[in-house]
VEXDREN-443071 format. One record per residue: residue in one letter; x, y, z of N, C-alpha, C in turn. Coordinates in pm, whole numbers, plus 32768, in hexadecimal, padded with zeros to 4 digits. Example, Ala and Ser with C-alpha at 12.3 -4.5 7.8 and 13.67 -1.06 7.14 Angstrom:
BEGIN
A85277DC7830C84CE7E3E830C85287EB6830C;S85057F1F82C485577F9682CA850A80038313;
This chain:
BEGIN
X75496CD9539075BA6C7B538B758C6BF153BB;X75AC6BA4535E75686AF1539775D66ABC53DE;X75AB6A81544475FE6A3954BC765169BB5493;X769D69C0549A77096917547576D768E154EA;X76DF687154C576BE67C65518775067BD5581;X7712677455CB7757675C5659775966C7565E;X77C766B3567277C465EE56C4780C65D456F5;X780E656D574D7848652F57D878BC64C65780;X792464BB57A4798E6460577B79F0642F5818;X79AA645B58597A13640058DF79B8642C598C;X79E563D65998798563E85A2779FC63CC5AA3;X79FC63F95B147A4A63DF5B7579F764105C00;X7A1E639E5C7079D363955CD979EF63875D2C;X79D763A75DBC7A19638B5E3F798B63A15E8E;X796963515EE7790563345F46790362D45FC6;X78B762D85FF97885625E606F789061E76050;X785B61FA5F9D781B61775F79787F61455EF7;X78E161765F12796161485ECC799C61BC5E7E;X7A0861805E5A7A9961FA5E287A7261E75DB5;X7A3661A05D7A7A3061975CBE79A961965CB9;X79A761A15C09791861995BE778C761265BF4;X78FA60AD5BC678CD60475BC278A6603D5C63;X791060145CB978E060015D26786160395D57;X789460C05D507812612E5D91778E60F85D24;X777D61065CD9770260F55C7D76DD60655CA6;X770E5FFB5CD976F05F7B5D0376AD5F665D5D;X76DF5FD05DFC76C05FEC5E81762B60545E58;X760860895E1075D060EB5E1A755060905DE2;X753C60665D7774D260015D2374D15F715D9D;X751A5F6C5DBF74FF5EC45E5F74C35F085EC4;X74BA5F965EDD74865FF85F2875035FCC5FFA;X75915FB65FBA75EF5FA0601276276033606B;X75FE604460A975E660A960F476CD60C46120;X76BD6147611677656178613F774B61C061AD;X76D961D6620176B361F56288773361B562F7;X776A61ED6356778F61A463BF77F962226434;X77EA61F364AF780D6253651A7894629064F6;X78B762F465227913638964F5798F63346521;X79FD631264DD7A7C632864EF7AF563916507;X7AB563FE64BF7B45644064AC7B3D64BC6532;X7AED649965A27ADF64CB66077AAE64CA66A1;X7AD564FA66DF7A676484674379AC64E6675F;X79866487674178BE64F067567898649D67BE;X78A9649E68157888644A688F77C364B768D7;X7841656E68BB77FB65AE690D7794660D688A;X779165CC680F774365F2679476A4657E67B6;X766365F8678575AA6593677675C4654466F3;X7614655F668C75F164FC6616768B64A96610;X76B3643F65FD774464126642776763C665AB;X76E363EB6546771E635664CD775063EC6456;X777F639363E5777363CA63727784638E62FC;X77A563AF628177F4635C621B788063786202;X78D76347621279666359620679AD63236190;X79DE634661317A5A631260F47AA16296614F;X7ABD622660FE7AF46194613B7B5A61A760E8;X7BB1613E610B7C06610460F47C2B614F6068;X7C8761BE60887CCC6247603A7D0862836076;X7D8E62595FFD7E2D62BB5FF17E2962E35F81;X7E3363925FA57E2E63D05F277E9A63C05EDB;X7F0263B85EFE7F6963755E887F37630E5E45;X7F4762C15E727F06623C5E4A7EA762425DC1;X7E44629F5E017DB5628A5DA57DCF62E65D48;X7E5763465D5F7E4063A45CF57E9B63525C55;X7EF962C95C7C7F5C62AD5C307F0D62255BED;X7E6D620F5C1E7E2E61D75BEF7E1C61A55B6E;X7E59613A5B3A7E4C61235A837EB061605A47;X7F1161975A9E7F8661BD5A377FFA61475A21;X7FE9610759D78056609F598B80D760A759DC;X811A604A59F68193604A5A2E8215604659B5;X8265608659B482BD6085596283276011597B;X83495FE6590783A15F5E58FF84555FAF5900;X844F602658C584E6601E58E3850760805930;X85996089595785B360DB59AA858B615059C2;X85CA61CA595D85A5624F5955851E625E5985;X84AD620B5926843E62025945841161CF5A1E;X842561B05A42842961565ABD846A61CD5B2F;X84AE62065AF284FD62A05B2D848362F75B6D;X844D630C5AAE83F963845AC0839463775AED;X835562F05AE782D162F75B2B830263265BCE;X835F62AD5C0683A262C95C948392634C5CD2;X83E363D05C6683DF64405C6E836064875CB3;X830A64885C42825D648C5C22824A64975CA1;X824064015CA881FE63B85D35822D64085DB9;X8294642F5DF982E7647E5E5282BE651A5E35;X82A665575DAF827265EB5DB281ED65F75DE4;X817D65835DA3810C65915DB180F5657D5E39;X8144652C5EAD8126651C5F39813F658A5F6D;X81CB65C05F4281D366495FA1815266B35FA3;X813966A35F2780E567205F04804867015F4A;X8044669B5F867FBA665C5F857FED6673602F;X8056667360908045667360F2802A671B611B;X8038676A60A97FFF67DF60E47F7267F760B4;X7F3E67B260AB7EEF67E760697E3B678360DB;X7DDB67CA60EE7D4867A6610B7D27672860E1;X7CEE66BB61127C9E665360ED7C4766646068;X7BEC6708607D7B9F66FE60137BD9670C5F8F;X7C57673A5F807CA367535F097CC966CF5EED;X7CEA666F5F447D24661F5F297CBC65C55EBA;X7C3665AD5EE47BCC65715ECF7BA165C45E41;X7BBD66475E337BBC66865D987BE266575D2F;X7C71665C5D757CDB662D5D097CF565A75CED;X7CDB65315D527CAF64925CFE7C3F64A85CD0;X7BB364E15D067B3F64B75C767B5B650A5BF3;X7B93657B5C057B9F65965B907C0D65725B26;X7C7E65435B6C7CE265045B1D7CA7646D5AEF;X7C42643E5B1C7C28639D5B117BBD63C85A8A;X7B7864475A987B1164575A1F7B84648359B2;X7BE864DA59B97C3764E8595C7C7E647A58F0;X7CB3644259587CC763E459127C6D635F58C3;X7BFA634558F77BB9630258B87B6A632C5814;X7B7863A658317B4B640257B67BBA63ED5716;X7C40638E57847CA663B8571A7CE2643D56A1;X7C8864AA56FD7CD2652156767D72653656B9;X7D9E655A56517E2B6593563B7E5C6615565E;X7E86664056847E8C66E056817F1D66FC5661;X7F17677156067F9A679855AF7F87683C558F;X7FE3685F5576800968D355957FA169435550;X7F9368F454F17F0D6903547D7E8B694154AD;X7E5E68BC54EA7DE268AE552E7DC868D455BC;X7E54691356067E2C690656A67DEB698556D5;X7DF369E1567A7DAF6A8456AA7D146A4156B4;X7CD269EB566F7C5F69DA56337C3669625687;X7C84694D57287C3C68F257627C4468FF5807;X7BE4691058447BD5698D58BC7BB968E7593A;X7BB26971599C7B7F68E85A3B7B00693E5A57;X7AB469295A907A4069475AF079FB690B5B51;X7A4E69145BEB7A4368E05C4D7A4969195CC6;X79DB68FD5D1879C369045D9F799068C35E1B;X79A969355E6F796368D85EFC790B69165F28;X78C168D75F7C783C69315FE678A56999605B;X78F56941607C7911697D60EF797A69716118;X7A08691760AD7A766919606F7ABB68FA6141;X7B7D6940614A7BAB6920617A7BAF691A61FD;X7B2E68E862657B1E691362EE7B7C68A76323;X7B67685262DD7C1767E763487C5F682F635E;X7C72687363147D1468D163137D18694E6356;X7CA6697D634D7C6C6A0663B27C7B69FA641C;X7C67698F64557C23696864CB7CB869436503;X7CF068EF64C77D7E68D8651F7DC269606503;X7DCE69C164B97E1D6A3864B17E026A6B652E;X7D976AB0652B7D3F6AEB65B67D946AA3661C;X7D806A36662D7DC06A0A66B17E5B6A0966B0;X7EA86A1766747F0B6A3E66867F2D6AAC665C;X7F0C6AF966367F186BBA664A7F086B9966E7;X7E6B6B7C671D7E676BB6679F7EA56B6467F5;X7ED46AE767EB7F546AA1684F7FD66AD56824;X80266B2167BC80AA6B1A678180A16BA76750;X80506BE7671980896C8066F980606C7F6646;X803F6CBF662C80516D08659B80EE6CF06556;X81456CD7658C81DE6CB4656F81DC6C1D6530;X816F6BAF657181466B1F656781136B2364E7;X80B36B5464C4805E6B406459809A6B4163A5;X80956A9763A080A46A9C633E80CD6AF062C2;X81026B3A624081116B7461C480CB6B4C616F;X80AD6AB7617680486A6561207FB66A81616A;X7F9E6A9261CF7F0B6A9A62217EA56AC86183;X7EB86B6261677E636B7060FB7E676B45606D;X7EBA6B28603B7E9A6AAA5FC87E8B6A335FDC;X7E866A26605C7E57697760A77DCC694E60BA;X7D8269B360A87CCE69C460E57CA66A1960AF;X7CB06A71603C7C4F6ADC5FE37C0F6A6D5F7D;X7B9F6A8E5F2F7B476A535F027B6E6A345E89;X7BF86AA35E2A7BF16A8A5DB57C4E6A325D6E;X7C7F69EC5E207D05699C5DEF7D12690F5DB1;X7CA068E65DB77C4F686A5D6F7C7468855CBC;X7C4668E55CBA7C2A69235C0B7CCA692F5C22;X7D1F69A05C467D7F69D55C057DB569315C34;X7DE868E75CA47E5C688D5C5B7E3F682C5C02;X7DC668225BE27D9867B35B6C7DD267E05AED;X7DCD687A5B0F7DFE68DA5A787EAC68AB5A8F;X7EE668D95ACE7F6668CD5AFA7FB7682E5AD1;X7F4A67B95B027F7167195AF67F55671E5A36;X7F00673C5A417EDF66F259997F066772592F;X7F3B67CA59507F4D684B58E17EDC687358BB;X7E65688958E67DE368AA58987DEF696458CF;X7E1469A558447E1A6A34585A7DB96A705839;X7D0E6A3D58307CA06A7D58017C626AB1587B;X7BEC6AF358837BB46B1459047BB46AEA597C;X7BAE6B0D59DE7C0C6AB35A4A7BB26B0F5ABF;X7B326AA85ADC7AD46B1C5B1A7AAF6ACA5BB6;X7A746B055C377A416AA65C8F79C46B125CCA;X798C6AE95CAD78D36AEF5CBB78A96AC45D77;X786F6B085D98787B6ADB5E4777C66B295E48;X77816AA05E8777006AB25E6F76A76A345ED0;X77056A3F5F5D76F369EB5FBB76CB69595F53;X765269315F99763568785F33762868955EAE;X75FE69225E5A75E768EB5DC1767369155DA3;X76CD69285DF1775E69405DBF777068E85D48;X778468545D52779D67F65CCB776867F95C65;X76DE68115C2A768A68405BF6768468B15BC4;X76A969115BF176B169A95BBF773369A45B72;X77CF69725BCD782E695A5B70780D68FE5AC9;X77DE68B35ADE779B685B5A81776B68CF5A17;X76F168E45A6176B7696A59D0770169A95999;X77356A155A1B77816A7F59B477FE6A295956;X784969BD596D78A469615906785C694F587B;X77F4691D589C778A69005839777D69A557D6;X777C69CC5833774A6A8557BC77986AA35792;X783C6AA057E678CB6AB8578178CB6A775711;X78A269DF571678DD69A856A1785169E1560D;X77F069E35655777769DE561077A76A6055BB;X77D76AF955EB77C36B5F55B678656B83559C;X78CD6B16558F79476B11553A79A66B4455AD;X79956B65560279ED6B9E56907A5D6B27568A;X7A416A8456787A9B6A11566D7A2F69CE5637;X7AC06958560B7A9068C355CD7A9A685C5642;X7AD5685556967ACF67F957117AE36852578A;X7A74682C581E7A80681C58857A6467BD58D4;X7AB167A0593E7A9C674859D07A4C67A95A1F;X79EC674D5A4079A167B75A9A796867615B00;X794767C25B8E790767545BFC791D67B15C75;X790C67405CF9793B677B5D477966670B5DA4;X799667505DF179DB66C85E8279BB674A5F19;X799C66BD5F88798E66F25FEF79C566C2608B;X7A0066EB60D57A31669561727A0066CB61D4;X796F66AB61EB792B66E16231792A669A62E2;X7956661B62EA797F65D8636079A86636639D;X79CC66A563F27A296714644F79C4672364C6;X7A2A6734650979CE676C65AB799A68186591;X79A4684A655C795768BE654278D468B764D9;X78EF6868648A785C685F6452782868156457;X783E678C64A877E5673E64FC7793676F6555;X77E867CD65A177B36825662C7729684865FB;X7755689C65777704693B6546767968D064D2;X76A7688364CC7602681C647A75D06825651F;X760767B8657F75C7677765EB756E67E2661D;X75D66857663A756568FA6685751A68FC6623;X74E5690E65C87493692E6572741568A76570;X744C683965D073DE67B565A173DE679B6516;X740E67BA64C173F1678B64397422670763FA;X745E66B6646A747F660B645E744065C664B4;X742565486447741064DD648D745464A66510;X7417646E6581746D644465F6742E63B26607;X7426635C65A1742862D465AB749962AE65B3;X74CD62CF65FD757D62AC661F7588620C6643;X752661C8666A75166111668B74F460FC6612;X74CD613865A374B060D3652874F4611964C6;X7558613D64BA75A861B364317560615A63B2;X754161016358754460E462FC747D60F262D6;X7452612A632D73BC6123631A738F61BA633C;X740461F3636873CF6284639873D262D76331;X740162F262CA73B86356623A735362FC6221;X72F6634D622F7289630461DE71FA6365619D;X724263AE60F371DA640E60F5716163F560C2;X710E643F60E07076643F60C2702E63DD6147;X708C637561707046633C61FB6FEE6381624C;X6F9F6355629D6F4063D062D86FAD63C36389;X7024634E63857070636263F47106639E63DA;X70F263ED63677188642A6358717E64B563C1;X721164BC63C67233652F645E72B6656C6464;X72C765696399734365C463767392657F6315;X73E465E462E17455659A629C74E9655862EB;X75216537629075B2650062CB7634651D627E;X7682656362D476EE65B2627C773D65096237;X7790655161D5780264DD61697864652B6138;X78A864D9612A7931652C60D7794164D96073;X79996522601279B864EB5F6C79C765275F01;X79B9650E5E8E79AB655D5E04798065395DA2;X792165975D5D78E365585CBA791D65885C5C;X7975657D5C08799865C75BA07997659D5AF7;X796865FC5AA9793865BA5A277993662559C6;X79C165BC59457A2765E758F0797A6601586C;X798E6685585E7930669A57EF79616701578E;X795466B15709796A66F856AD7937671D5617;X795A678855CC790E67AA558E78D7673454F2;X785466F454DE7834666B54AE788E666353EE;X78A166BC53D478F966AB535479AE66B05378;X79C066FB53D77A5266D953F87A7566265459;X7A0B6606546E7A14658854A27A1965265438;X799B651E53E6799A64AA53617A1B64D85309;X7A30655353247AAB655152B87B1D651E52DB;X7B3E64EE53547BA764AE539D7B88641A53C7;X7B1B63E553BB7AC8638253B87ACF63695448;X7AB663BE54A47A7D637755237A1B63305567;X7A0B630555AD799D62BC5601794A631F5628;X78C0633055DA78716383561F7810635E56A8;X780E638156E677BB635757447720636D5760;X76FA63D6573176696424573476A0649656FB;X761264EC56D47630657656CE75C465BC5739;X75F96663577C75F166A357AA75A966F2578C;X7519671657AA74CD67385738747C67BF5761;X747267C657EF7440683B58517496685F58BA;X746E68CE58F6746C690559657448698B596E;X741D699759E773AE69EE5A1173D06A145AAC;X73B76AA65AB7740C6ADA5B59739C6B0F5B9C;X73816B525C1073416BA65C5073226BAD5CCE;X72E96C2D5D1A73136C5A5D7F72AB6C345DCF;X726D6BF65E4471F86C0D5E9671C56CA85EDA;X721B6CD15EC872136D6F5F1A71BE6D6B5F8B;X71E26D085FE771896CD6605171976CBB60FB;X72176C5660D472536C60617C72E96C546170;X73406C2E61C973C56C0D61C773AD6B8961CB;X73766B26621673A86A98621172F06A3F61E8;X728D6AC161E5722D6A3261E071DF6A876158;X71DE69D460D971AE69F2606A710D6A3A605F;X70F96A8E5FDF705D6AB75FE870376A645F6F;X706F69E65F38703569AF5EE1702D69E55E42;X700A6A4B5E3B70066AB75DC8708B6ACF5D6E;X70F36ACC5DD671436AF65D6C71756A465D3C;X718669F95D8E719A69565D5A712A695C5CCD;X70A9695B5CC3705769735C3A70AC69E25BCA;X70F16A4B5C1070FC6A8C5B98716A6A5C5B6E;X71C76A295BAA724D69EA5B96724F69725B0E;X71E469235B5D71BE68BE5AC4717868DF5A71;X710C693C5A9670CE699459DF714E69D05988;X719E6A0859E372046A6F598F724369FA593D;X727B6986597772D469015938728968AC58EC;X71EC688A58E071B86851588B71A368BA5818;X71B469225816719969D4579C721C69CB574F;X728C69BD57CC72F169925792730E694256EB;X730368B4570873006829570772AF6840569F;X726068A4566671EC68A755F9719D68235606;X716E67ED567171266786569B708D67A756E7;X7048671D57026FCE674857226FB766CA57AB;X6F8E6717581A6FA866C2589F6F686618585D;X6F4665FF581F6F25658557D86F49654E578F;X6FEB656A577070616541576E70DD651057AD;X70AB6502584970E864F658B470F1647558F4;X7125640C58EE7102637059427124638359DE;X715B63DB5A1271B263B35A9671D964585AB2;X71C8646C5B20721164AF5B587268648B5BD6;X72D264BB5BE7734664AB5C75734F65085CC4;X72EA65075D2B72A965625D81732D657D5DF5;X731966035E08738466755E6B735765F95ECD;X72E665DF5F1572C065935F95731B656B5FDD;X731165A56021738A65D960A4735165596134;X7304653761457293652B61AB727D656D6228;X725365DA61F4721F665D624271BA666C6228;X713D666E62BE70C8667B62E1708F66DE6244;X70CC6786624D706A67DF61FC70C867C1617A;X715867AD614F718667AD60DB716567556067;X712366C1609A70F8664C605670706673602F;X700866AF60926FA166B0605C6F9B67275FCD;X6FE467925FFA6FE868275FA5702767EA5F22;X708267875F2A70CD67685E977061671B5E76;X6FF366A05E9D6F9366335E636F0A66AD5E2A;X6EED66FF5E946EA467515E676ECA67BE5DB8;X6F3867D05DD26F6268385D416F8767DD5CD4;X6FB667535D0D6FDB66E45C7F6F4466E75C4E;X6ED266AA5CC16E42667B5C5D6E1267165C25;X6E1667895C3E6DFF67FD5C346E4067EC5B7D;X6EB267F45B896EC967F95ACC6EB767C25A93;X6EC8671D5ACE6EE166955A7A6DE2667E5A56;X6DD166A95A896D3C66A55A9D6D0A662F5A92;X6CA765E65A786C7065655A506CE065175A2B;X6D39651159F26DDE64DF59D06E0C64AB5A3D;X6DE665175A836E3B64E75AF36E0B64565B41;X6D8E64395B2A6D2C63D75B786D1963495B1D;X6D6663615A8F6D3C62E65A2D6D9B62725A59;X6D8D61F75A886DD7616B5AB26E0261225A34;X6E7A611A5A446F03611259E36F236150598F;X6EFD61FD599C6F2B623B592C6F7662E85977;X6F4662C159EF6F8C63525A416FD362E95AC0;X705163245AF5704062E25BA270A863625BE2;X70C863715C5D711B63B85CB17149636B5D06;X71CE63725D1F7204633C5D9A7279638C5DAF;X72B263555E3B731763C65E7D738B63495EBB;X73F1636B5E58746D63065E9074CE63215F18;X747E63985F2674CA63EE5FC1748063916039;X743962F96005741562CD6067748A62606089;X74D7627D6027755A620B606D75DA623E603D;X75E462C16009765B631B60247654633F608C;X75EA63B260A575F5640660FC75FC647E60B0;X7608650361267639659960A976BB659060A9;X76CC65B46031776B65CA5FEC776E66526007;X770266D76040770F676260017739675F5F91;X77BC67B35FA277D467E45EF877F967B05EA9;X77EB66F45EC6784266A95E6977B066535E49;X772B66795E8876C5662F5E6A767D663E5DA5;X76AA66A65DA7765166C45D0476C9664D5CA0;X775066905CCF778F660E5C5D778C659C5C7C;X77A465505CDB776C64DD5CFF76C3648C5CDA;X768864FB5CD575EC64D05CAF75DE64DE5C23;X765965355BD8764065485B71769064B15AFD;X76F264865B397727640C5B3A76B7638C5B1F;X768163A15BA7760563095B99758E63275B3F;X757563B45B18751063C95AC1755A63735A16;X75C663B15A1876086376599A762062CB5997;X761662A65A18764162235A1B758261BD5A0D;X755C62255A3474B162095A1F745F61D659A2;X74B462645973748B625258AC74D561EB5872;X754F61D3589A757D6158584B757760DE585F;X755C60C258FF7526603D5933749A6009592F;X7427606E58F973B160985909736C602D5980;X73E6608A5A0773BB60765A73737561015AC9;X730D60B15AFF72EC61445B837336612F5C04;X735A616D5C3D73AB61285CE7733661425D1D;X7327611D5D8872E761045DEE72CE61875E79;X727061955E84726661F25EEE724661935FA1;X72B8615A5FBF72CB6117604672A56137609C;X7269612660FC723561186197718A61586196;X716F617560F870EA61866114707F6127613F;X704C611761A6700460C561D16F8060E561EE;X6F74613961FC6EEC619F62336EEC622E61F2;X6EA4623A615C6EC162B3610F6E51633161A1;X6E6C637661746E55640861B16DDE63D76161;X6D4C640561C66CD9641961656CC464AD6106;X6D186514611B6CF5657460D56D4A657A6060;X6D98651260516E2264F15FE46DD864715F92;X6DA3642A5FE16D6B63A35FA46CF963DA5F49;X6C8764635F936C2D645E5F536C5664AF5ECE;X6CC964EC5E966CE065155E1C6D0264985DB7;X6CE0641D5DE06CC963D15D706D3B63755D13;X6DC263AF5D536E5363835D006E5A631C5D39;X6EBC62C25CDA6F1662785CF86FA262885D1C;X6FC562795DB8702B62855DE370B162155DF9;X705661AE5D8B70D3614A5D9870D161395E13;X70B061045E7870DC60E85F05713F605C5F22;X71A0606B5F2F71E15FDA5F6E72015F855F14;X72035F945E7772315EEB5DF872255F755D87;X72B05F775D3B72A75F965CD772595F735C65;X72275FEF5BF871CC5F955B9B72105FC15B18;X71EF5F405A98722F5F3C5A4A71D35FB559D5;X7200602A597A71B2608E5971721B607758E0;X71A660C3586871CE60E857ED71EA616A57E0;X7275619E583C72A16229582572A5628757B6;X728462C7579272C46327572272F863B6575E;X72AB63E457DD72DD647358127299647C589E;X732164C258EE7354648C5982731C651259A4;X730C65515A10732665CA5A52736765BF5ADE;X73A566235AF673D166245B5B73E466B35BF0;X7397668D5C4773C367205C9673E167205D07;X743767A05CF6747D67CC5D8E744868505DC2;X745A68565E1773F568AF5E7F747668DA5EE4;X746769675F2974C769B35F7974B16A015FD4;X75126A07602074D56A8B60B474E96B176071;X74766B5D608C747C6BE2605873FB6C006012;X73D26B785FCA73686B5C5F4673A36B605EE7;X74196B055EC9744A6AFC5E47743B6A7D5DFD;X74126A755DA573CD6A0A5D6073F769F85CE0;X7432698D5CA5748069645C33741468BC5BF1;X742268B25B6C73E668505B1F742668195AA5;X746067885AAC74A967775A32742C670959F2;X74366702593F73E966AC58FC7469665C58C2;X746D65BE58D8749F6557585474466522583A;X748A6540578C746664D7573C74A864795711;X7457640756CD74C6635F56CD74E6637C563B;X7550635E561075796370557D75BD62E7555D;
């Protein structure tokens, strides 16, 4: 059975480094760092005190984004209406849902499809989180154990389960096709991504939203990175402290947000004449079978062999990759080591291969990092821009001596034709998307 074509028709975004695409893709290529000390708690008595946070966002607000104001009454009613359902429903509901449901309503709509009664079995969601509703956990817990089991919320569990991103996107926009949420710690966005990609590819649907969103700011998984050391504690310089492949990086830095991408199947799009954006051309999964939190390198290689096998491509077809690079001591070197490992001599040719890692001025999104990265890869191919890998100042000599170009610090202007992109996970789960520019 031959695979139908896949393509991107809407993009939607929430980050550090802005609520939209444009913005974010601006901040990210100026190499404008969304680094800065923890608000939504006090870390006085935390070793790492910064992060990337969502700014200046009301999810109402951002979700009613570009919807036309109606000139007459009736009309002026119903939005009113709208506006008053969608708040209630949003005050029960998790930050990270909230952050679901504007990027993916902002990619929906930019996609402009229609959905009718016709077409709606045949257009699905696929969305998740790493680690979904701990805001909400976390204050439940404390009032069970100050107030009783009598206290606790009715909404508590559809307020913070993982699949509530997907189902109310299904619920807001009528999309009655597969309606799935994929939970795969960081390649969460990415894996949703694929498997969307394989529905539409093998006729399961003609359109999905797919991605993920994450609100990882909480005093419980701040705590549980910090015990573990696995963040940076340049807490006096937040905007210089991701810095991967550096030989002075000393961890990642949690973020909250969402990537979400409207992709659909490439003849039901031209036949409606949409805006294509790229097409979707790989992906590739696999397991490290190695540790719980630290990569063995191996399965990151098999992840992008499986997605370039995919892609019916040849690693010398590749301009760019958008490296997992977390800036973690063993995770940066194990991903530079398995990129030059496939990409081979390719990988080392000046202006025709490069790698860089935009998590040097996001930060980690977790499970909202693969759609978010998968976003700037698309915004890559069409700007035939590289972003910038920021605060490298001093490459690692055992990263330097594999020969790449890491873009350090000034975006470079590159003749894209095909992006890659990877996410990497606790457990050893390892995800790989390919665009191509169309």
């Amino acid at each position: 059975m031959s695979k139908r074509r896949v393509v991107i028709t809407g993009m939607g975004i929430l980050s550090p480094v802005g609520n939209d695409v444009a913005t974010a893709w601006k901040n990210v290529v100026e190499g404008n760092s969304g680094i800065g000390p923890v608000t939504d708690f006090d870390t006085s008595a935390y070793a790492t005190r910064i992060a990337g946070e969502v700014r200046n966002f009301s999810a109402v607000d951002s979700f009613f984004d570009g919807v036309a104001t109606p000139t007459d009454e009736a009309g002026i009613r119903a939005l009113d209406d709208e506006r008053r359902s969608i708040a209630k429903d949003f005050k029960r509901m998790d930050p990270f849902i909230h952050y679901g449901i504007v990027a993916g309503t902002h990619a929906f709509r930019q996609s402009g499809l229609v959905v009718t009664a016709e077409n709606a079995g045949r257009i699905g969601v696929a969305a998740g989180a790493g680690i979904g509703g701990l805001h909400t956990i976390e204050a439940t817990a404390i009032e069970l154990n100050e107030k009783g089991p009598r206290k606790v919320s009715p909404f508590y569990v559809p307020s913070s389960i993982i699949n509530m991103v997907a189902g109310n996107l299904s619920i807001y926009h009528g999309l009655k096709g597969p309606n799935i949420a994929l939970v795969s710690a960081c390649t969460t966005a990415a894996h949703n991504i694929g498997m969307a990609m394989r529905l539409i590819q093998y006729g399961d649907a003609d359109a999905m939203l797919a991605g993920g969103s994450e609100h990882a700011t909480t005093t419980t998984a701040m705590a549980g990175f910090c015990s573990a050391k696995a963040m940076s504690t340049r807490n006096d310089d937040p905007t210089h402290a991701s810095r991967p492949w550096d030989i002075g990086r000393d961890g990642f830095l949690l973020s909250n947000g969402a990537g979400m991408l409207m992709l659909e199947e490439y003849e039901f799009a031209k036949a409606r004449g949409a805006n294509i954006l790229a097409e979707l051309v790989g992906f590739g999964m696999s397991g490290d079978a190695y540790h719980i939190t630290s990569p063995s390198g191996d399965g990151a290689e098999l992840a992008m062999r499986n997605a370039l096998h995919d892609a019916r491509i040849t690693p010398e077809d590749v301009q760019y990759v958008n490296a997992h690079g977390t800036s973690t001591p063993v995770g940066d070197l194990g991903e530079a080591r398995a990129i030059r490992n496939v990409f081979g001599d390719h990988a080392t040719a000046k202006g025709k291969f490069a790698v860089s890692s935009t998590k040097s001025v996001t930060g980690h999104l977790l499970g909202a990092a693969g759609g978010v990265e998968a976003i700037f890869s698309v915004m890559a191919l069409r700007d035939g821009v590289i972003p910038p890998t920021m605060n490298l100042v001093d490459v690692d000599p055992e990263v330097a001596a594999l020969g790449m170009d890491l873009v350090p610090n000034k975006a470079e202007k590159a003749d894209l034709n095909i992006v890659v992109s990877n996410s990497f996970g606790f457990g050893g789960t390892n995800g790989t998307l390919v665009f191509r520019r169309l």
